[in-house]
N, C-alpha and C positions, 0 to 999 in steps of 0.2 A: 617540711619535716622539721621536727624540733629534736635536737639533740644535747646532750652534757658537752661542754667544750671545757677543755687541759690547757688553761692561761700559763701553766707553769712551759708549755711547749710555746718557745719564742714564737713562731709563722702564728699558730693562734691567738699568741699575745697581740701581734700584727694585727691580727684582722678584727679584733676586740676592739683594740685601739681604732681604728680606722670607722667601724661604724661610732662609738662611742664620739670620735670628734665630728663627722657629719651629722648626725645628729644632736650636740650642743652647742654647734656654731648656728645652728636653726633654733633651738631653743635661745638662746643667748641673744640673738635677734628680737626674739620675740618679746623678751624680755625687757631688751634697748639696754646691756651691758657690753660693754667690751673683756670686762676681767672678769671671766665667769669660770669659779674654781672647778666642776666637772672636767673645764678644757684644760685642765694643768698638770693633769693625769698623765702619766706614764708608760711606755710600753713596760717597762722595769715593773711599777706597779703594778699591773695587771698579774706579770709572770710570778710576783710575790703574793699577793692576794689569797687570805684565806676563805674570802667568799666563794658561792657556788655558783659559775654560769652557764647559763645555758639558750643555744643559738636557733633563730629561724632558718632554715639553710632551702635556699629557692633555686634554681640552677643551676647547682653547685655552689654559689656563692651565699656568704654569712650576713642576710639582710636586716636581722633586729638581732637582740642582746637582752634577755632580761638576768641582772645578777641581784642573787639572795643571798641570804644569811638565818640561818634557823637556831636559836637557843629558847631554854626552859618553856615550850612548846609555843614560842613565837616566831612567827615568818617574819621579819624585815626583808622587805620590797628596797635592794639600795640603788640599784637604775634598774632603768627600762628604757631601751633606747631604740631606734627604729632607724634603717638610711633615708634619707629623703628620696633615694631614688623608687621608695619601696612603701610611703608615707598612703595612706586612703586605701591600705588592702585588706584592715581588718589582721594584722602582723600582730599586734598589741593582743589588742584581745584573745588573741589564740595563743600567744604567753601568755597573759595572766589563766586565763582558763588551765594551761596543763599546771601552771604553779601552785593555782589553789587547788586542785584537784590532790594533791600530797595529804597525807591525813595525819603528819605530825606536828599538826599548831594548831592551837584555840584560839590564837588572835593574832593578826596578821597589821603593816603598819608601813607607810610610804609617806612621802616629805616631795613638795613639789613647789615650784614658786609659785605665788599666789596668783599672778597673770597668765601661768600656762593653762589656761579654761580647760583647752583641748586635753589635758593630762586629765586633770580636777574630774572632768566629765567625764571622762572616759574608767577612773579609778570608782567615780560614784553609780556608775552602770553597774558594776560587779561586786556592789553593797558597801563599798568604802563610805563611813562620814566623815566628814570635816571634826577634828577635835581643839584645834588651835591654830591660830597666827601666831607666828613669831618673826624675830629678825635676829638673824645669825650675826658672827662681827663682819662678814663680807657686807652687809649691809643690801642682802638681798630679799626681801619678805617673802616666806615658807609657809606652807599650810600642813599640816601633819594632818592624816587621817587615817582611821582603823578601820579594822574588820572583828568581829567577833563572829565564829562560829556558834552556829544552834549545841 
């Protein structure tokens, strides 16, 4: 079940934080970083956060995270994160499905390292292109890709 989760309520902030650092201590592996700024994040930060999250909840338990941001009818995609305990269930996809499903943005837009394929591929299943490489000052290479609505 997907639902809005309230980061500003500390226990949520909790469990925000908790999938967010399992899942980029996996990414960050994958990656071969040790100083990978997603993991620098904050329970603090979360419960400040003006972006919008909203949780996989399997269980009872909060097994993926995807958080947006939506201005002058764009989706920014700023994570999407998944537990590893909960990683090959099709969790992702069934977030981005209910996100893009929202009909206030013409163009939607996510940033991923360029060796996480499994992101890459899985944002280009659901019409994402590739629009650029770049390298941040962390000195991690990024791929930014879009979405335009028909």
């Amino acid at each position: 079940m997907i639902e809005a989760l309230v980061p500003s309520n500390e226990l949520v902030a909790q469990k925000i934080h908790r999938v967010f650092q399992r899942s980029y201590q996996v990414e960050a592996q994958l990656i071969g970083v040790s100083d990978f700024p997603p993991l620098q994040r904050s329970i603090e930060d979360f419960t400040h956060s003006t972006t919008l999250f909203f949780g996989f909840i399997e269980n009872k338990g909060l097994a993926a995270v995807i958080e947006v941001s939506f201005a002058n009818k764009h989706l920014a995609i700023e994570s999407l994160v998944v537990d590893p305990d909960h990683f090959r269930k099709g969790i992702a996809g069934k977030l981005l499905t209910f996100i893009l499903k929202h009909d206030n943005y013409h163009t939607a837009s996510v940033e991923t390292a360029v060796v996480n394929v499994p992101a890459i591929t899985l944002y280009q299943k659901y019409g994402f292109v590739v629009q650029e490489c770049f390298t941040p000052s962390h000195g991690i290479e990024k791929v930014s890709m879009a979405l335009a609505r028909p």
